[in-house]
MARBA-3410 file (N, C-alpha, C, O; in Angstrom, 1 decimal):
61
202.6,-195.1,-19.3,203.7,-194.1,-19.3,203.1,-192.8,-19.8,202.5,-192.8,-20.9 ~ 203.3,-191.6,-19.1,202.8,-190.5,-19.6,204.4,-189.7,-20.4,205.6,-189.9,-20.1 ~ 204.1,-188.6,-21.5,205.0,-188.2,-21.5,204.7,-186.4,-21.4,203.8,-185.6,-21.8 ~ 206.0,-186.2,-20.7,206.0,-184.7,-20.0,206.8,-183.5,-21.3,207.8,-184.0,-22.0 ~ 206.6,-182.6,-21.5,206.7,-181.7,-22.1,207.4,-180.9,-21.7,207.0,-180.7,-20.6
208.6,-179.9,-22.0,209.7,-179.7,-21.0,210.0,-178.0,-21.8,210.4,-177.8,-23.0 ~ 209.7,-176.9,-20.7,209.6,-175.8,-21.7,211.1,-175.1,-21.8,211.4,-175.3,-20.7 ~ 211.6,-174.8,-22.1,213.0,-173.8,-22.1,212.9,-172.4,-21.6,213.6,-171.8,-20.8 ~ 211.7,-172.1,-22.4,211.8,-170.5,-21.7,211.6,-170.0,-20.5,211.2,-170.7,-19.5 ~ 211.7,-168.8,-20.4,211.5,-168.4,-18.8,210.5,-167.2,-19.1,210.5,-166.4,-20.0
209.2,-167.4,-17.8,208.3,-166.4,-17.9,208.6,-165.4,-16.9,209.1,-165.7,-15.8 ~ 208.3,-164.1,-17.4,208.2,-163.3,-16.9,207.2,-162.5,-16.1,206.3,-162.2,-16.8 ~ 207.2,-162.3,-15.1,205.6,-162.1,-14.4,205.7,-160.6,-15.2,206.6,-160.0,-15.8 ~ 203.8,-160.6,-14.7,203.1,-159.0,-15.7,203.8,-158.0,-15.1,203.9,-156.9,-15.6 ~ 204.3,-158.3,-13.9,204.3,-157.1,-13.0,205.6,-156.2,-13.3,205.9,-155.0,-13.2
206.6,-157.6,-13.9,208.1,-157.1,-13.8,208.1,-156.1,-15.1,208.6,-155.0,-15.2 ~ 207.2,-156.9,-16.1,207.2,-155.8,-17.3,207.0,-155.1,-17.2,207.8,-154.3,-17.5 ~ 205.9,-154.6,-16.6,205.2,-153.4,-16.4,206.0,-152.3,-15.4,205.9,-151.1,-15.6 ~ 206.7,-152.7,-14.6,207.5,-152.0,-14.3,208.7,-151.9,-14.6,209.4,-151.7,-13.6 ~ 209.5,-151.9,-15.8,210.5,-152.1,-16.8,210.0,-151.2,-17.6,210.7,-150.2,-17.9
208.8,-151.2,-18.0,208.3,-150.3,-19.0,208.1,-148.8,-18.4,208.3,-147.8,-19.0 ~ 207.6,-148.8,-17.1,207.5,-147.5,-16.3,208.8,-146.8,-15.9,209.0,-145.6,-16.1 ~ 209.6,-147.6,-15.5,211.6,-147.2,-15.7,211.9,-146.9,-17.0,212.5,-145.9,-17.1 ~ 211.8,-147.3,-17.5,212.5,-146.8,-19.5,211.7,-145.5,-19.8,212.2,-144.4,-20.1 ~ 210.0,-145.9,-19.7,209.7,-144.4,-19.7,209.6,-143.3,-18.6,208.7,-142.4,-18.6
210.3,-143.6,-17.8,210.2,-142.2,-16.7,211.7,-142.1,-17.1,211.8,-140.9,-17.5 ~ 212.2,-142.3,-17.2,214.1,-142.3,-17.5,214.1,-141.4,-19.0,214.6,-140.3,-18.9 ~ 213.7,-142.0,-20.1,213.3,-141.0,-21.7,212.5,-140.0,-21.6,212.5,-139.1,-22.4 ~ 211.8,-140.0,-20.6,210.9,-138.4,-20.6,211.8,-137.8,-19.7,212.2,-136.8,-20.2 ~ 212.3,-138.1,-18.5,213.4,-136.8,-17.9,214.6,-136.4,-18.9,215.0,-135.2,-19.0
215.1,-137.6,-19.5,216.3,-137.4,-20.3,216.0,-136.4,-21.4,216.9,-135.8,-22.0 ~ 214.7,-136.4,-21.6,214.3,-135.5,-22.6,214.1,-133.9,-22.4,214.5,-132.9,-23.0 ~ 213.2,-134.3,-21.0,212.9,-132.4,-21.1,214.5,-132.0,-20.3,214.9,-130.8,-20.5 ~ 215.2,-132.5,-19.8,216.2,-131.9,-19.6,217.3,-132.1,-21.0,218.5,-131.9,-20.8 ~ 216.9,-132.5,-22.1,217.5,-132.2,-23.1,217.3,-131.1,-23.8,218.2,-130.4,-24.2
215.7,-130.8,-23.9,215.4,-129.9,-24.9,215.1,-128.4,-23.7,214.7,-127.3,-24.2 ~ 215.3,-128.6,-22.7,215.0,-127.4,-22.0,216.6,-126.8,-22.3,216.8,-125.8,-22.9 ~ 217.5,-127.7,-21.7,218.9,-127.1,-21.3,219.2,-126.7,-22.9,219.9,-125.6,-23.0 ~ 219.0,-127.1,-24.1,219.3,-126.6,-24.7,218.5,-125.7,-25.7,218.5,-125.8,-26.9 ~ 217.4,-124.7,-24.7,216.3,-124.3,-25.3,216.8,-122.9,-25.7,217.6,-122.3,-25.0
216.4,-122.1,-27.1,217.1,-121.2,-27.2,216.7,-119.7,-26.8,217.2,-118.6,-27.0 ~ 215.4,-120.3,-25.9,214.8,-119.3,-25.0,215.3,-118.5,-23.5,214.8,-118.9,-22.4 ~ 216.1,-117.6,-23.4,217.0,-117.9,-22.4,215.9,-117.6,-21.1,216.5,-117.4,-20.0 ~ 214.9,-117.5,-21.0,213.6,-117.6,-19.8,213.5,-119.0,-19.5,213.4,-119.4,-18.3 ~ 213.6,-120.0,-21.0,213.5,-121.3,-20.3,214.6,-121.6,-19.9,214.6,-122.2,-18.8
215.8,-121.4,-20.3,217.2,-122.2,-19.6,217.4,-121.5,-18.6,218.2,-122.0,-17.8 ~ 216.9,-120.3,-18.2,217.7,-119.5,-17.0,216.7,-120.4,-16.3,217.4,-121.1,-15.6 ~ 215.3,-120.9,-16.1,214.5,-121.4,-15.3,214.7,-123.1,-14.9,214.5,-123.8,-13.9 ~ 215.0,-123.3,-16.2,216.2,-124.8,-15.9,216.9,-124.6,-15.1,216.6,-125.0,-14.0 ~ 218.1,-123.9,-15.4,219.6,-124.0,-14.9,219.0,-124.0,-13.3,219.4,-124.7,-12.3
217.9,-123.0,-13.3,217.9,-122.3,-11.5,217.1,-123.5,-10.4,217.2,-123.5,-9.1 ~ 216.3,-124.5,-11.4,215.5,-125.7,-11.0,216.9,-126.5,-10.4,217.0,-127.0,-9.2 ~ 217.9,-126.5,-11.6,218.6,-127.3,-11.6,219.5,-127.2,-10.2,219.6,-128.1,-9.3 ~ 220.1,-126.2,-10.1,220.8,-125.7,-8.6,220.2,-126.0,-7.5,220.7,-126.3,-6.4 ~ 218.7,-125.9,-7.8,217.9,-125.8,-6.5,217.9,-127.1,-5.6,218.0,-127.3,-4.4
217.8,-128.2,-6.8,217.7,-129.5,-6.6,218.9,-130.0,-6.4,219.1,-131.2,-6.3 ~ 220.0,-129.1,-6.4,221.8,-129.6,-5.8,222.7,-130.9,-7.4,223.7,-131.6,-7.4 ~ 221.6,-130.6,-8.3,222.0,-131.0,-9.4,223.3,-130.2,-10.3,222.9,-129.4,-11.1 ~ 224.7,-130.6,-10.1,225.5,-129.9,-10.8,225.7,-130.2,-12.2,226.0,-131.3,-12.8 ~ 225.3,-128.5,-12.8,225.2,-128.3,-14.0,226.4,-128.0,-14.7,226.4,-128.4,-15.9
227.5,-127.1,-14.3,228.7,-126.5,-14.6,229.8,-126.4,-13.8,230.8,-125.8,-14.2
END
């Protein structure tokens, strides 16, 4: 009689993490420079935001 060992957990392939990790950080670096640009208190950089921003049909206001 052999006895079999029975796992619970669930693995994750390398690939899924690694691209979980590539989504969370491409998602926190956009979320970012469009944080600190839009609310940059240089109005060269936000006029150059806002105008990126229009270009790309992204509504800002």
């Amino acid at each position: 009689m052999s006895a079999q060992t029975l796992s619970s957990h669930r693995v994750i392939p390398r690939t899924a993490i690694a691209q979980w990790v590539q989504i969370m950080g491409a998602l926190a670096f956009g979320a970012t420079i469009i944080f600190i640009v839009g609310f940059a208190p240089m109005d060269v950089v936000h006029n150059a935001a806002h105008d990126t921003r229009h270009t790309a049909a992204f509504p800002c206001h």
